[in-house]
C-alpha positions as CSV (number, residue, x, y, z in Angstrom):
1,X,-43.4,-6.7,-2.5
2,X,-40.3,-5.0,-4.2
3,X,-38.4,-7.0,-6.7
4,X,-35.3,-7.3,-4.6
5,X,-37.4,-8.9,-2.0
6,X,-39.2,-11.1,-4.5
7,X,-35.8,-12.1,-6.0
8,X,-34.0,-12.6,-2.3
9,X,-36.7,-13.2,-0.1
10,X,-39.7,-14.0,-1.3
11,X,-42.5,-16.8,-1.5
12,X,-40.7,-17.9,-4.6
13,X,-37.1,-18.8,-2.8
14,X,-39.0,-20.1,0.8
15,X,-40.4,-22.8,-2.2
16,X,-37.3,-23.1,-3.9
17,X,-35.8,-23.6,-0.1
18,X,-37.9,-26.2,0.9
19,X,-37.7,-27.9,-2.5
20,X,-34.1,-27.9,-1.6
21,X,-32.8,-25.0,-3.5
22,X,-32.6,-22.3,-2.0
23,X,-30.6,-19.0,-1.6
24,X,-27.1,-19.1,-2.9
25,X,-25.9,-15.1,-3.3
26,X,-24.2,-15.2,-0.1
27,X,-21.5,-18.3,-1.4
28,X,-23.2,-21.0,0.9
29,X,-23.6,-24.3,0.0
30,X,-25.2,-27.8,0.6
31,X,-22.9,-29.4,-1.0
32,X,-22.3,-32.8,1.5
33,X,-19.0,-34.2,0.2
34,X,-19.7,-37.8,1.9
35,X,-23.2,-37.6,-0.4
36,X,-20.9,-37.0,-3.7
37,X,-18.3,-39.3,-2.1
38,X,-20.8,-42.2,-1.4
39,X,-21.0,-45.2,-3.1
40,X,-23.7,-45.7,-5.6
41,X,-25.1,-49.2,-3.5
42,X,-23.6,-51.0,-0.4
43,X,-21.8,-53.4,-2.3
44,X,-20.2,-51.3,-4.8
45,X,-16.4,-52.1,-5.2
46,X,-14.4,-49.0,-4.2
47,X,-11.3,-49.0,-2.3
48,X,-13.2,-48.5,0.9
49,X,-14.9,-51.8,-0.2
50,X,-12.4,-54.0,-2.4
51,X,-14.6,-56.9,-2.3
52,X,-13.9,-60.3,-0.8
53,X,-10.7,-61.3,-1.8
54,X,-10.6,-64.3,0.0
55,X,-13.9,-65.5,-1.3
56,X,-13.7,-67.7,-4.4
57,X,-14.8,-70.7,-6.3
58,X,-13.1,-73.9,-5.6
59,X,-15.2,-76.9,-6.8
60,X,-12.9,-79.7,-5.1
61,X,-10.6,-79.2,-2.1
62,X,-6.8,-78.3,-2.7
63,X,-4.8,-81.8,-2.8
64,X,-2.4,-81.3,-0.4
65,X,0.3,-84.2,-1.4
66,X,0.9,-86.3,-4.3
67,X,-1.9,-89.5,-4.3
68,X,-3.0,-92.0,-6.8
69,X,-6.9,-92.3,-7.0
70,X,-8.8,-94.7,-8.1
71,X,-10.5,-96.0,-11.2
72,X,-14.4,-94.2,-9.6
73,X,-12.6,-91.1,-8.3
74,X,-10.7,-90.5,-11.9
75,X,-14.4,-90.9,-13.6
76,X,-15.9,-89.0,-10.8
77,X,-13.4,-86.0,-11.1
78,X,-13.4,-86.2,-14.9
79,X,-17.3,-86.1,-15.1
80,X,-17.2,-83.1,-12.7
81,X,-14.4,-81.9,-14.9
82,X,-16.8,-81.3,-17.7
83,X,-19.5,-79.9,-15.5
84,X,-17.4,-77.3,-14.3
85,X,-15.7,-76.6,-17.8
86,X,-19.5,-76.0,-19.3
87,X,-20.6,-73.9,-16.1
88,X,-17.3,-71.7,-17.1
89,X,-18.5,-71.0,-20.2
90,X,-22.0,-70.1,-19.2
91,X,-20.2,-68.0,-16.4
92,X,-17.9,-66.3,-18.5
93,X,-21.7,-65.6,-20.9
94,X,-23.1,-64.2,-17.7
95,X,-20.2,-62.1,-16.5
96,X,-19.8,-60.4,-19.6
97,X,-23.5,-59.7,-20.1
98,X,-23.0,-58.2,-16.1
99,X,-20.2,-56.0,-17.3
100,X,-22.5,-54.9,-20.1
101,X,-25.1,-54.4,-17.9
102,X,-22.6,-52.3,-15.8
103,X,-21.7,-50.4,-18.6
104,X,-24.7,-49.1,-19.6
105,X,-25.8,-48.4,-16.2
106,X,-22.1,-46.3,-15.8
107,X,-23.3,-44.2,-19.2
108,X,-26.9,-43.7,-17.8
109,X,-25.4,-42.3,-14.9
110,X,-23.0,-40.4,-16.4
111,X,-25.5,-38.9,-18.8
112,X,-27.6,-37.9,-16.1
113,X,-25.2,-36.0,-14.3
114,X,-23.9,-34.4,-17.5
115,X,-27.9,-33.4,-17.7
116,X,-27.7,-32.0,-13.8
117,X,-24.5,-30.1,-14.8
118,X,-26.5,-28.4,-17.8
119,X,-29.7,-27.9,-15.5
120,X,-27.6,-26.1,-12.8
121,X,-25.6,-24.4,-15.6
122,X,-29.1,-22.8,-16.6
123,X,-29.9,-22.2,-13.3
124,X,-26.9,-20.1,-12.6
125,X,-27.6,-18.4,-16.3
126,X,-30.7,-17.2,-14.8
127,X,-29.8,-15.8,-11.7
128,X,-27.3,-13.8,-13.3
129,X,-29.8,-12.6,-15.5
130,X,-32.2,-12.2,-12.1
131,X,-29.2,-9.9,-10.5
132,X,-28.5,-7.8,-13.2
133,X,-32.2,-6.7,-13.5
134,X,-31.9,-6.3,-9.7
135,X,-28.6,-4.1,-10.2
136,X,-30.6,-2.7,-13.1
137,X,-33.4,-1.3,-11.1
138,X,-31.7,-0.5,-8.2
139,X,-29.8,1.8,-10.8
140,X,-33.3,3.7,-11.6
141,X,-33.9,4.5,-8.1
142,X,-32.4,7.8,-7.7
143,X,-34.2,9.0,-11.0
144,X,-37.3,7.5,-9.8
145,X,-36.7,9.9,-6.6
146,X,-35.9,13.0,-9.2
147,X,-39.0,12.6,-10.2
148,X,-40.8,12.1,-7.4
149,X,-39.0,15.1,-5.7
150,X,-39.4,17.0,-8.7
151,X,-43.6,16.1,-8.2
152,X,-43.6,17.3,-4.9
153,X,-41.7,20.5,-5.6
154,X,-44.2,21.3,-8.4
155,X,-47.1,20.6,-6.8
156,X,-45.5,22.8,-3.4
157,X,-45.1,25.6,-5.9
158,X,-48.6,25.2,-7.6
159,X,-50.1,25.2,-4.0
160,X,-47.5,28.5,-3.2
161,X,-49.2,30.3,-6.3
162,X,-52.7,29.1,-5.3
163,X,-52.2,30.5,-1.9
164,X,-51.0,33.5,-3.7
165,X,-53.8,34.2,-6.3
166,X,-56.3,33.8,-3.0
167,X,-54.7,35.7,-1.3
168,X,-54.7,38.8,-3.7
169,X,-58.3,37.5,-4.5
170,X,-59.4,37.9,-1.7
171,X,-57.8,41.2,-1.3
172,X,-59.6,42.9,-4.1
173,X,-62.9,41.9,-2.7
174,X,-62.4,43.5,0.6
């Protein structure tokens, strides 16, 4: 199998292909832009899912007019008062411990594809390197058929002068 054919055609590539790489000289690509464009889980926020505006916490029901409660109610809402005011702190705790946590996911991702942009950096790096030794010997081939040609005249003169040598050889004896 010739180089070219190795390089462009080969076992290596119809692996590379069904590993999903493949053949790239001719400009293709696989690049899907609603697989770059997706989000990175269903309920990412994104403008194409902004989240539930309409959804949030309200412990105790909007009071609608002014009202005078009474002496239970007024213990009742300020007891509640101080549960809600704790559970706000612990909130806040766990919300910024989930926007750490969302940080450091963002970075691992972002280092990752930093590491895919280096990886297919090198990959290019290589099949330029792969081409030029393709342009390279594809550059030898009309020495490679000097030679050859230059074989084949030699060894058409050698059998000329063979044929010759018999010839007056086989002269003499008769």
């Amino acid at each position: 199998m010739g180089l070219m054919q190795k390089l462009f055609n080969g076992s290596s590539n119809q692996a590379a292909a069904q590993s999903g790489g493949g053949i790239v000289h001719d400009g293709s690509h696989a690049i899907d832009k609603s697989k770059v464009m997706a989000a990175t889980s269903a309920d990412a926020i994104s403008p194409l899912n902004p989240g539930k505006f309409a959804a949030g916490t309200r412990s105790v029901p909007v009071i609608p007019a002014p009202r005078y409660f009474s002496e239970e109610e007024a213990d009742a809402m300020k007891q509640l008062a101080k549960e809600k005011t704790d559970g706000a702190k612990q909130s806040k705790r766990s919300y910024e411990a989930a926007g750490k946590i969302e940080e450091a996911d963002a970075k691992v991702h972002k280092y990752h594809r930093k590491y895919e942009g280096v990886v297919a950096d090198n990959e290019l790096t290589k099949k330029r390197a792969d081409a030029r030794l393709g342009k390279h010997l594809h550059a030898q081939r009309p020495a490679y058929a000097r030679l050859g040609l230059s074989l084949d005249q030699a060894a058409s003169n050698a059998e000329t002068r063979i044929g010759e040598i018999k010839a007056k050889l086989q002269g003499a004896k008769s």
